[in-house]
Every structure is written in structure tokens, then in C-alpha cells.
N, C-alpha and C positions, 0 to 999 in steps of 0.2 A: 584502556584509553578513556577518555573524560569527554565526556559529552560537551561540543561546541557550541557557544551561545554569540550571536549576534546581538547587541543592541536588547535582549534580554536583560541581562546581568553586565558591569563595569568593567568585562574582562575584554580585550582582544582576540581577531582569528590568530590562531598559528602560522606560523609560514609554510607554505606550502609544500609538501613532500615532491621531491622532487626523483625519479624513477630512473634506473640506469637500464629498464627494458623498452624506451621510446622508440627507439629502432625497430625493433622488434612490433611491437603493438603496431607502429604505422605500416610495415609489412601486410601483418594480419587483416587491418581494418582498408589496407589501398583498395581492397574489391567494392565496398560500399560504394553508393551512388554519389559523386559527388555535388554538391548544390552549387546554382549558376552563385555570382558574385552576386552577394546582394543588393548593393546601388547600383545594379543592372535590373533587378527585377522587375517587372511590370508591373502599372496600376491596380492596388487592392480592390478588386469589385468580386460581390458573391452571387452575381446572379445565379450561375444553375443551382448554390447550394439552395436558395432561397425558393428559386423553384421545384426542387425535389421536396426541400423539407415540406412545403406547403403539400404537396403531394401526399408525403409519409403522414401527416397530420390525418388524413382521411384513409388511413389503412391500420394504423396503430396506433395508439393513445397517446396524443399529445406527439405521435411524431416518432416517437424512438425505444427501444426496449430497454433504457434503461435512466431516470429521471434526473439527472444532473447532467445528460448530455442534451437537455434541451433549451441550456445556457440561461433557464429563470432567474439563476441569481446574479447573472451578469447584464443579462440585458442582450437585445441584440440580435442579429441571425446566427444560430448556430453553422455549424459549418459539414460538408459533407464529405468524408474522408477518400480520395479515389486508391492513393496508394503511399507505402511507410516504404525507407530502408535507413540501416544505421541511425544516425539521431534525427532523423530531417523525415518531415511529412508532406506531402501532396496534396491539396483538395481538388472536387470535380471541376473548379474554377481556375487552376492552375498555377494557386499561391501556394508559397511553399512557407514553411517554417520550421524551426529550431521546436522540436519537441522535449517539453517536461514533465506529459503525461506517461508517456513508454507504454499505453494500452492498461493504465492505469496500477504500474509496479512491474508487470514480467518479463520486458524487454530490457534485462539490466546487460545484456552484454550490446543491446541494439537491434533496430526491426532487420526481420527477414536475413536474418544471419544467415552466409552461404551455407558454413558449414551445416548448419542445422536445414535449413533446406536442401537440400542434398541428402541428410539421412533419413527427411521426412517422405523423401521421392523413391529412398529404396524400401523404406518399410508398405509403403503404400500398395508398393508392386505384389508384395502377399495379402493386402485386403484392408479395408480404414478402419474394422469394428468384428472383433471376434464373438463376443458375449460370452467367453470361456478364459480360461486361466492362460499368461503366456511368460516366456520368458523374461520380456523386458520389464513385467511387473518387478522379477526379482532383483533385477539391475539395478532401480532407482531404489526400489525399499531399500539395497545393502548402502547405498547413496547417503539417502535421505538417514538413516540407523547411524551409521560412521561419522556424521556430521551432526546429528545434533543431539545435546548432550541428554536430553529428559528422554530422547526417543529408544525402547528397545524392542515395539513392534509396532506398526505403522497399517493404518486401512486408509487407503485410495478410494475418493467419489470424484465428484464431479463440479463441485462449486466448492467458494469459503464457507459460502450459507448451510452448504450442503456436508461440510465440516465441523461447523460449531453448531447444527443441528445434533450430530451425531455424538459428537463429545460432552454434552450437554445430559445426553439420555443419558451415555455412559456413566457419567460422573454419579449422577440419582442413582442408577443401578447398582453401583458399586462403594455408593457410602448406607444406600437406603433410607436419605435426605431428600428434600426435594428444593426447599429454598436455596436462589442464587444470588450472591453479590455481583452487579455488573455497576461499570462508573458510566457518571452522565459524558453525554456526547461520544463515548466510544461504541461502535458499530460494527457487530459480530453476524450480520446479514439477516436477512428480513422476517426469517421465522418468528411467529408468536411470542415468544418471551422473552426475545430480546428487545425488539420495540419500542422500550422502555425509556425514555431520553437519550434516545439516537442520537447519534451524529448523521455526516455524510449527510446522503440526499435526505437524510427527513429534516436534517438541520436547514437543508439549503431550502427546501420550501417551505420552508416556516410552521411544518408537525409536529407539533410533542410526542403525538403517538398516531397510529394508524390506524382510521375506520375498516372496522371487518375483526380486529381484535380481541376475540372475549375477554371479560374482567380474568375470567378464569386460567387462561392461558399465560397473566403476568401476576395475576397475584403472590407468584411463589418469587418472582422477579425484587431482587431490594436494589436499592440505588445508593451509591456517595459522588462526592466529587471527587476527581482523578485528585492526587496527590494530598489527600487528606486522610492519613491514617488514622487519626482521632476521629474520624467520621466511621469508619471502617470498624471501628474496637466496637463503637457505640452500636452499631447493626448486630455485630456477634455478642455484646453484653442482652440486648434487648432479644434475641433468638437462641438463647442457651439451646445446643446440640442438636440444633436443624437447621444450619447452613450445607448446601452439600458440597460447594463449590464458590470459589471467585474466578471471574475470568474479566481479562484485562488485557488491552494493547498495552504492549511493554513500553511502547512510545507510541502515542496516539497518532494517529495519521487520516481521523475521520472525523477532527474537529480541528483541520490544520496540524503544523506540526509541532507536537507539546511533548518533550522527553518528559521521563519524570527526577523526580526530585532527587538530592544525594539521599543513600539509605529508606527510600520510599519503596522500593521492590524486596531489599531485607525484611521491611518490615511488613509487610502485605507476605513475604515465604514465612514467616517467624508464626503469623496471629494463626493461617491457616493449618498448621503444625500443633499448633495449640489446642485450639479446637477441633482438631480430625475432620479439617475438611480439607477437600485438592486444591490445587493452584492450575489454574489453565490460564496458557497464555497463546492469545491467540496473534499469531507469528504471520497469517496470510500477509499480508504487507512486510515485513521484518523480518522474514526469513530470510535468511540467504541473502539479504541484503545488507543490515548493518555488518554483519561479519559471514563469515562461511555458515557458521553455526547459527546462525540467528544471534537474535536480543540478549538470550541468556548464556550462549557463550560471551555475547560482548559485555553482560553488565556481572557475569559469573553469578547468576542464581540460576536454579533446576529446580524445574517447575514437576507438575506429579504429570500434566498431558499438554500438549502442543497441537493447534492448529494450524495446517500451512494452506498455502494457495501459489498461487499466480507463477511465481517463479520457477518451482518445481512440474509444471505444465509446460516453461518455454512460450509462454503465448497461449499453449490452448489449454481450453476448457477441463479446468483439474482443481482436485482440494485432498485435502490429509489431517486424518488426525492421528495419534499415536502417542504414546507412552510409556508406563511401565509395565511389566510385564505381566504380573500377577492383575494389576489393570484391564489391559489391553484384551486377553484371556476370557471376559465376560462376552467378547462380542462373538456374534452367531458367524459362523458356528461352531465355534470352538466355544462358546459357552451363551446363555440364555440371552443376552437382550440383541434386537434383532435390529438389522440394518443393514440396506442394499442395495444395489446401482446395478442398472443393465448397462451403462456405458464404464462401470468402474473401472479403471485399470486400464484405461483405452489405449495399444500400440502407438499413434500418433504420438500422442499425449505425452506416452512415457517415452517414446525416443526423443522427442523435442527437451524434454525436462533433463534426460541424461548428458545430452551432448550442453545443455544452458550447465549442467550443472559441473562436466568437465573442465568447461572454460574459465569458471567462477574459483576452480582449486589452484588453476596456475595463480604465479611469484607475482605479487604486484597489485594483484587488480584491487583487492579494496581499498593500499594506499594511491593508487589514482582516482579511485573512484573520490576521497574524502580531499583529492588535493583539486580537484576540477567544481567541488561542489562549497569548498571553501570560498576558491576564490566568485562562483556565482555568486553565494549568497551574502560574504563580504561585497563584492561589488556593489549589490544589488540595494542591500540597505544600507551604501556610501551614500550612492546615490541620493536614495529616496532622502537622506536625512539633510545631506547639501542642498535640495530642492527645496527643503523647509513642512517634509510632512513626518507625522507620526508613522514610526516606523520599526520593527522587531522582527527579528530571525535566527534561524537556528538549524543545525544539520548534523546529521552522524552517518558518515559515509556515503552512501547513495539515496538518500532520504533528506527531502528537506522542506522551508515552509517559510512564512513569513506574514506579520500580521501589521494590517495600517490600524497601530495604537503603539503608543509609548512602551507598554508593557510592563514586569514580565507578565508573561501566558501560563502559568501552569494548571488550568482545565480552562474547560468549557464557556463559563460564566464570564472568564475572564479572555476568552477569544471571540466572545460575543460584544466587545466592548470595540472590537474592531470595525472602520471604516466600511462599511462592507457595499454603499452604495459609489464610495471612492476606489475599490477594487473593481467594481464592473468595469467603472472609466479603464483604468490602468489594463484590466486585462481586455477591452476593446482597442486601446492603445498600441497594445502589443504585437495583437493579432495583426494589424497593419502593418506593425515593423516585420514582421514576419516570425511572431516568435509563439507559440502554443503555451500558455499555461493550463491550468484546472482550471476549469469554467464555475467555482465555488472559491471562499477563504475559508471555507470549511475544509481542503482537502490536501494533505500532502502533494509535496512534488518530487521529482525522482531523476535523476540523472544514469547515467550507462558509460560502459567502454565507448560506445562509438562517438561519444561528445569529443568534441575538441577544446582546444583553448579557443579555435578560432570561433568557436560558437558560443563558448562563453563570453570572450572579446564582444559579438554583435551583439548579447542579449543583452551585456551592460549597457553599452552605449544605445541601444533602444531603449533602454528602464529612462536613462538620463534625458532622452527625449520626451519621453510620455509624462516623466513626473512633472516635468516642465507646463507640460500643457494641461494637467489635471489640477 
């Protein structure tokens, strides 16, 4: 399949796939909560979040445990989440809105799915947290192995950060290299040596890099721009046989959302081959979401290790890396380099991950997922452009983005060109009409099974409103 571009490039959306299991799906999905009518909703006020957040401000830093939900780059009061189901979200003030965050990627079948809650409530009844080996580890592993094509043994932690930590050591360990290519503004989580022209929240507050950082910790760290492979030869001509590794979002989703370029992923598997080093692709976002397989089922390259997250957790707290197998083999303790998690593997975890991950194998779901997120983001940047602003977007199945600039986007530098103080507006705007986006233009957005048309229908025609007024 070909990656969709909005307002990118000269082409056209596709028309939309149209599902002969609608029946069916609105069966499955009638148990979600349904949302009152929207031009019934009541007036947008945030008081309690306003007074909580002020609250959380004098208990945790700046308010929240994690820095892009404290809404800096939009402006604003953030908001205080009371309760999710299906596509639709609740605050403590009792606005509701059309969510395109999904808990930022894992809720791709939709929040608090019965089914998955129900299997969450039977495993519980044997205990939340073994600290020992259990069966349901071997569940997802045969899961997670069967579906993705680089993977043929797979280590369970706890975070993405706690992922491409792990795969990072691996990679040094098993070339006996220590230098890594990463590109600017893609963001493989907050350890040391990634840091390095972050995206995501270091973009959103305006860091190039992180105080606390040693030199020493990024020096082995090289940088290019995303879909510049002539930037990429030049790093490996200039480091003859001490690269150990390139790792790379296959489609960037932490500097907004930037596929890459035709034959830009050939050529990034071809240089690393060349030079004997790996290819890590870090999938936490893009797994399981562009297709069953991930990125590299859907763009058909096989990468040497894969990082996952968010999806294969179901919601909770989980991360993966894995690979080949003569790879894979170096980690302890099945062989020397060491790495370990008291919550690794966690029942909760891995039942939530298996049942997201049964639902995601049935007939249909990714061409709904790409026919729902089409017409969003067609709509979306109809809009904006009919209203008379700078305007670009783009989506590959349940992932998608959009940037206030002409465009194209393909990295960083050139997402940086984007409106970004006209996106606070639009996405204050929104929040009114009742619709959630990423509180950054820095950040992917994400659609699910439990979206509707009819919730695509009210996001447009709230986009059409706001553009209006911005």
C-alpha cells in the first residue's frame, strides 16, 4: 500500500474503503458508552481541572509526570482527565470530547474495551504482579514472533524508553561498535544518548538537549535529518567501521507525522548491510498499528531488531525489544549483556496486550481503521485550506498528523516551519468544540476501532469552525 499524503504532495485521498463487516463491528462496539448529542452539551468551563492542576503544580513538577501534558505548547489550562471509554473522553469538569490522543497510541481498538476489561478482572483475581515467570508471557511472545517479521525472540520491560535502552546496549554488544546514527527530531525515550535532537516533548519546549546529560553519554550519538540518505552515507564515509547501529522511527510520529520518503527505508537497510551494522527500528508507536506487522510489514523492509510499546501492553505499562536470534541470544541470561525488570512481563499487561492483540488479527480492521482516518484528515485539511490557512497532512492507517505550513514535511526542520503559535489557537478551539487533540504539532495523532463516522462528521465540522475564528 502507498503511503497517503494530504496537501503534502499534488495527489488526491483515495476513496474510502468501504467494509462489508459494519454490521458486525457496530454489534461489537454497541457496549461503549455512548456520547450525549453534541449541540446539547453544556458550556465549556474548566474550573475543577484548573483547580486541581494548580494543585498538582505544588506536588509534582510543573503539575504532571509527563511534560507535554502540561499543554506549554498550546497554551492554556490543561485539562484533568476523570474517565475514557471507546473514542470519547470525560474531564473532572464534565466536557466530553472526541479523543485523538488514545492514551497516546495504545488504545487502537478503543478506551476500556469490555472485552479486555473482563479479562483484566479475571487475571487479577490470581494477583497484579508475580515477579516470576508466567504463562501469559508465552502468549504474547508467540503473538508478538508470528506477527512481526524481524522478530524471532522477543524481551518484555516496562516502558519504550525502557526498550530502546535495552536494544541500544544490545546492538554495542553484539557488533562491539559503540557509535549510533539516530535522526533529528525522532524520539527513542529520555535515556542519555538519545537526547540528541529530540523530538516530542524536548521539541515542544523548546530543548535541543537535556541538562543532567554528560558530554560523554551522547558523544558516541551522530545525527542526520530524517529522509536524507546522502546525510547518512556521509556519517558512515566519515566513521569507517564504528557505527554499531541506526535506529529510526519508520514514520516519525515525535516531530508530528512525517512518513518517509519512496525508497528512503531501502536505502537506510542497504548502507547498514554494507557496513555491518544493524538497523533498529523503533516500532513503539508503529507497531501494530500501520499494519498487524508493524512499519516493516507495511513498507516490506526487515530490520536486524525492533522496538515495540504501547499497543502490545493494551493500555498498560509495557515495552519490547527483539530480533534475531543469534542477536537476541547475547541477552542475560542466555548470554553476557545484562538487562532486567522486576515488573517485566507483568500478567495485567500481557493479558491486556493479548486480547488488543486478538482483536487487531480480525478481517477488516486496518482497512477501517485507514478508511475513517482518511476521511479525518481529508476533511480536516479541506477545511483548513477553504478557510484560507497554510495547511498539510498525511496518514497511513491509524496514525496520522498535519502541519499549519504549505509544506511538504519530510523531517524536522521542515516541521519546524509550521504555525505553531496558530496551532495552540486551533487546538484551544477544538477543545471547546469538544474534540481532543495532542496538546503539541510536534506529535502524531491516532484514530481506533471505536471512532465512528459520526465523530469524524463533528471533528470536521468543528475544524471548520475554529479555522474560521483563528
Amino acid at each position: 500500500m502507498a503511503v497517503t499524503l494530504a496537501g503534502f504532495v499534488g495527489i488526491g485521498l483515495p476513496c474510502a474503503t468501504r467494509l462489508s463487516r459494519t454490521s458486525s463491528r457496530s454489534a461489537r462496539f454497541g457496549r461503549v458508552k455512548m456520547a450525549v448529542t453534541f449541540d446539547e452539551k453544556k458550556n465549556f468551563t474548566l474550573n475543577k481541572s484548573e483547580e486541581a492542576f494548580n494543585a498538582a503544580k505544588e506536588l509534582m513538577p510543573g503539575g504532571v509526570n509527563s511534560p507535554v501534558r502540561a499543554f506549554k505548547s498550546v497554551g492554556g489550562q490543561p485539562i484533568i482527565i476523570d474517565s475514557v471509554k471507546g473514542s470519547h473522553m470525560w474531564d473532572i469538569d464534565g466536557n466530553e470530547y472526541v479523543d485523538y490522543v488514545g492514551s497516546w497510541g495504545p488504545a487502537i481498538i478503543g478506551h476500556a474495551d469490555d472485552e479486555v476489561l473482563a479479562a483484566l478482572a479475571e487475571t487479577m483475581k490470581k494477583g497484579t504482579s508475580f515477579g516470576a515467570p508466567c504463562l501469559l508471557e508465552n502468549v504474547l511472545a508467540e503473538m508478538v514472533i508470528s506477527a512481526v517479521p524481524s522478530i524471532e525472540m522477543v524481551r518484555f520491560v516496562n516502558s519504550g524508553t525502557e526498550a530502546c535502552m535495552g536494544v541500544l546496549r544490545l546492538a554495542r554488544a553484539f557488533t562491539g561498535k559503540e557509535k549510533l546514527i539516530k535522526f533529528e527530531g525522532c524520539y527513542h525515550g529520555h535515556a542519555d544518548p538519545f537526547l540528541v535532537k529530540a523530538g516530542s516533548g524536548v521539541a515542544t519546549l523548546g530543548l535541543p538537549d537535556s541538562p543532567g546529560v554528560p558530554k560523554a553519554a551522547t558523544s558516541e550519538t551522530l545525527t542526520a535529518p530524517f529522509n536524507d540518505i546522502a546525510a547518512v552515507e556521509a556519517i558512515f564515509n566519515a566513521n569507517k567501521g564504528e557505527i554499531a547501529a541506526i535506529i529510526l522511527e519508520p514514520v516519525v510520529g515525535n516531530s508530528g507525522f512525517i512518513p518517509p520518503k519512496p525508497d528512503f527505508l531501502n536505502a537506510i537497510r542497504k548502507l547498514t548491510k554494507e557496513n555491518d551494522a544493524l538497523l533498529i527500528f523503533d516500532e513503539v508507536m508503529t507497531g501494530f498499528r500501520l499494519s498487524y506487522g508493524g512499519a516493516q510489514e507495511y513498507f516490506g523492509i526487515t530490520p536486524d531488531l525492533t522496538t515495540l510499546g504501547k499497543i502490545i501492553g493494551g493500555g498498560l505499562p509495557v515495552g519490547a525489544y527483539g530480533g534475531r536470534r543469534e542477536i537476541m541470544e547475547m541477552v542475560a541470561p542466555a548470554g553476557p549483556m545484562y538487562q532486567a525488570g522486576t515488573l517485566s512481563g507483568n500478567p495485567l499487561a500481557m493479558t491486556a496486550g493479548i486480547h488488543t492483540l486478538k482483536r487487531l488479527k480480525e478481517p477488516g480492521t486496518y482497512e477501517y481503521l485507514d478508511k475513517i482516518t482518511s476521511e479525518l484528515v481529508e476533511g480536516l485539511v479541506t477545511a483548513g485550506k477553504k478557510a484560507g490557512h497554510a495547511i498539510c497532512g498525511g496518514y497511513i492507517n491509524g496514525m496520522f498528523g498535519f502541519f499549519f505550513t504549505d509544506g511538504p514535511v519530510h523531517n524536522f526542520e521542515d516541521a519546524k516551519k509550521s504555525d505553531t503559535a496558530k496551532f495552540g489557537r486551533f487546538h484551544r478551539g477544538m477543545l471547546e468544540q469538544g474534540v481532543y487533540l495532542a496538546p503539541s504539532q510536534f506529535e502524531a495523532g491516532f484514530t481506533s476501532l471505536a471512532h465512528t463516522s459520526e465523530d469524524i462528521q463533528h471533528t470536521i465540522a468543528a475544524a471548520e469552525k475554529v479555522f474560521k475564528q483563528i
